[in-house]
C-alpha positions in Angstrom: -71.7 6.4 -4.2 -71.5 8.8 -1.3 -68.2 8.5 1.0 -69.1 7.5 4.3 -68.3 10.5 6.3 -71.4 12.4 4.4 -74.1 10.2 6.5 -76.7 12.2 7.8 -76.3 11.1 11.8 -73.8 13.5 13.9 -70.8 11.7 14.5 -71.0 10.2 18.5 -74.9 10.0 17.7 -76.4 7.5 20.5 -77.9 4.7 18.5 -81.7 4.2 19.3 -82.7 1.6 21.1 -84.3 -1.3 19.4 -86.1 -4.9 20.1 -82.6 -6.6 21.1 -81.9 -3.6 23.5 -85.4 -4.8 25.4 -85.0 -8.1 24.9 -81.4 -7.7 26.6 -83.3 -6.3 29.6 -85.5 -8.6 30.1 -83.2 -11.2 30.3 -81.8 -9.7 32.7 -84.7 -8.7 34.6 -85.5 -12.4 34.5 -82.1 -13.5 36.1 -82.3 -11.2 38.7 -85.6 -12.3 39.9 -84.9 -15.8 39.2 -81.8 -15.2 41.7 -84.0 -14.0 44.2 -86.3 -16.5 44.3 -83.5 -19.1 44.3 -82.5 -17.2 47.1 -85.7 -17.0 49.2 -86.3 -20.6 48.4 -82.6 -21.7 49.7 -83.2 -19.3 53.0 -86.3 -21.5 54.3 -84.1 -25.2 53.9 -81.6 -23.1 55.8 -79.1 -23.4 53.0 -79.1 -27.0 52.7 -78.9 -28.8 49.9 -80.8 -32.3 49.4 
């Protein structure tokens, strides 16, 4: 078995992104715009809640 320090990546090598990296941003591309629209639909009741 090879010691670890003999792997072929440079040491401080950015890991490449991957499906959970764009999942991550689409949740939170989906709370932003769900904010927003909260906050558009809040505006026209004038901030009152029922």
């Amino acid at each position: 078995m090879s010691p670890r320090s003999s792997s072929k990546k440079a040491k401080g090598a950015a890991a490449a992104p991957d499906v959970y990296v764009a999942l991550l941003f689409v949740a939170v591309a989906s709370l932003v715009v769900g904010i927003c629209l909260m906050y558009g639909e809040l505006s026209v009741y004038e901030w009152k809640l029922p």
